[in-house]
N, C-alpha and C positions, 0 to 999 in steps of 0.2 A: 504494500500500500504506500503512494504517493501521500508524504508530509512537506505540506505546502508552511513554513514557519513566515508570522507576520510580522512583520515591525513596525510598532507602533510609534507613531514622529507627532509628538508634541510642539505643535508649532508654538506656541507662549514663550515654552521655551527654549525653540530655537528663534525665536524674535529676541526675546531678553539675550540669547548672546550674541546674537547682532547689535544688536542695541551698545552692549558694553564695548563692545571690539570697534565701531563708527569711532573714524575720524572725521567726527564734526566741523563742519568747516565757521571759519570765524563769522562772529554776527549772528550766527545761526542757533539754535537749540531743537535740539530732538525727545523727541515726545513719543510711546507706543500708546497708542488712542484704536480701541475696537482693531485689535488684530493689525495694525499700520504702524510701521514707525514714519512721522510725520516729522519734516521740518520746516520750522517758522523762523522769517528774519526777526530779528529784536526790531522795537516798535520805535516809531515816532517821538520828537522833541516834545508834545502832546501827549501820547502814551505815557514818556519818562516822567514828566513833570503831573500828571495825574497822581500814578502811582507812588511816586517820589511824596504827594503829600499825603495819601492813604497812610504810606508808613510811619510818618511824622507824628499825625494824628495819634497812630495805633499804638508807638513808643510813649508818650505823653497818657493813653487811657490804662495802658496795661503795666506801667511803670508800677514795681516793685511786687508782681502779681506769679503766678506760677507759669504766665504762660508772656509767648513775646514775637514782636512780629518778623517776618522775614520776608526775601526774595531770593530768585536765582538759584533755587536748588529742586532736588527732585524729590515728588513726594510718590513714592513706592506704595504700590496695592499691590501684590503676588506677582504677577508677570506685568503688570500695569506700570507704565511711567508716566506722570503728569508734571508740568514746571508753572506752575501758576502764579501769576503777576507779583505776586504781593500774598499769603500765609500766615498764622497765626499755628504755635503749636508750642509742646509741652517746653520750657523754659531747659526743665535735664534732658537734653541733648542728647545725650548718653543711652539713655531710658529707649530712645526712640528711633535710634541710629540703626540705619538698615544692614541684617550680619553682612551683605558684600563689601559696605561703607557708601555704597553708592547713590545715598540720600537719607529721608524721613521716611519713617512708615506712617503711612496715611491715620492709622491706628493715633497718632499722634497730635492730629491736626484737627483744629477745631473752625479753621474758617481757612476760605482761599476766593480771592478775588480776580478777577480778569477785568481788563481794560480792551474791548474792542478794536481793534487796527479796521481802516480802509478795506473793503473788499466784500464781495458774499461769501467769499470761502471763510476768511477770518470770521465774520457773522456766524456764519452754520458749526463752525469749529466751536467756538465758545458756547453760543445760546445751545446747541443741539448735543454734538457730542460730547464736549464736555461735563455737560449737564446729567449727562448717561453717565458717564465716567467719575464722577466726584460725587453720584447719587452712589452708584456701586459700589463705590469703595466705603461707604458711610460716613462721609465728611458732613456737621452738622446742617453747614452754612455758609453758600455758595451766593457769590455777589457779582454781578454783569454792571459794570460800569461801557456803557454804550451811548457816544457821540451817533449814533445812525439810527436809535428808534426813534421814529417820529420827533425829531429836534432833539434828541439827548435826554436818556432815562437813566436809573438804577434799579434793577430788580436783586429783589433779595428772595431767595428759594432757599427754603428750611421744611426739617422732615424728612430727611432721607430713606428711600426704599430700597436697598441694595438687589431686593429681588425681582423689582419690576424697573427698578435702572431711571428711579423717576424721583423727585421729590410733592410732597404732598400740598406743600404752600406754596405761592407766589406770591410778591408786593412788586407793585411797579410805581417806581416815585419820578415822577418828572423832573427834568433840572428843574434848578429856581427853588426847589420845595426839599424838605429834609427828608430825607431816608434813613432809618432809626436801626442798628443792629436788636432783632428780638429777645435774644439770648445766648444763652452759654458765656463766655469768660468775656466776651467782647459786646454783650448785652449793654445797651445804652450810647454805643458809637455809634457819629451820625456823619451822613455821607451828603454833605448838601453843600451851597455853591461855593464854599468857600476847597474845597475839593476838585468838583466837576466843572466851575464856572458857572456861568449864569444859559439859560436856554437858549439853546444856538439854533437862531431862527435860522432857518431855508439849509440847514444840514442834509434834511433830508435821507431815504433811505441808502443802505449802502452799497455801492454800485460794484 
């Protein structure tokens, strides 16, 4: 009798070592988003200076607290790679440190913001997959800072379903108007114009 043996190829993780073994090229950052390793250039003078003052803000509310804000690092869900604008997570480092070294375990993070870049792909990447991606992993509280909805909005999405890859609430706060973190450690931070600027008329959707 014919013994046909299988072998079974875990793509996850043969993405994750792809993922580690990329020579990233400069400017660039790499992301595994649903099965993809994706790469995005770094954002806009706009982008930087958004996000530049989320984390200002987030240094000033969480100062002396257990947990403390960040950027530019990777926040690890099992074979998942995310690098979100701007982060919030456990203060010991240590605690949270992924065994390759190769970032945070999401386990660790209680909030992560994105800043919308120009484009529908950047649009769909944050509002869509993302939103998939940081529901799955159970990060509490997931914040879209977007120059392109309708003149400039902030949605705050809390509740996370890891199993249906969705969260359960939305807020959408227009510029001009405060947008209030609901909860968890970062509860009572607000995202309004002195952050996003004032409503950017004739922005319009994003092209």
């Amino acid at each position: 009798m014919l013994v046909v043996e299988e072998t079974v190829v875990n793509l996850d993780q043969q993405l994750w070592q792809a993922w580690k073994s990329m020579d990233v090229p400069e400017g660039f950052r790499a992301e595994i988003i649903e099965g993809t390793i994706t790469l995005s250039p770094t954002g806009s003078s706009r982008h930087f200076d958004v996000n530049n003052r989320v984390l200002e803000g987030l240094f000033v509310h969480l100062r002396g607290g257990d947990w403390r804000p960040g950027n530019d690092c990777n926040v690890i869900d099992g074979f998942k790679v995310l690098i979100p604008d701007v982060f919030v997570a456990r203060r010991d480092i240590e605690a949270i440190d992924h065994p390759d070294g190769k970032g945070l375990l999401a386990s660790g993070v209680t909030l992560v913001v994105e800043t919308v870049s120009p484009g529908a792909e950047n649009r769909r990447r944050d509002r869509v997959l993302k939103h998939r991606a940081y529901a799955a992993a159970g990060i509490p509280v997931y914040v879209i800072i977007d120059d392109y909805d309708d003149g400039g909005a902030v949605t705050i999405l809390t509740g996370p379903d890891p199993e249906r890859r969705a969260y359960a609430s939305a807020t959408r706060v227009p510029y001009g108007k405060e947008a209030v973190i609901p909860e968890g450690p970062v509860k009572g931070f607000v995202i309004g114009p002195e952050i996003t600027g004032e409503r950017r008329v004739g922005s319009g959707a994003a092209s």
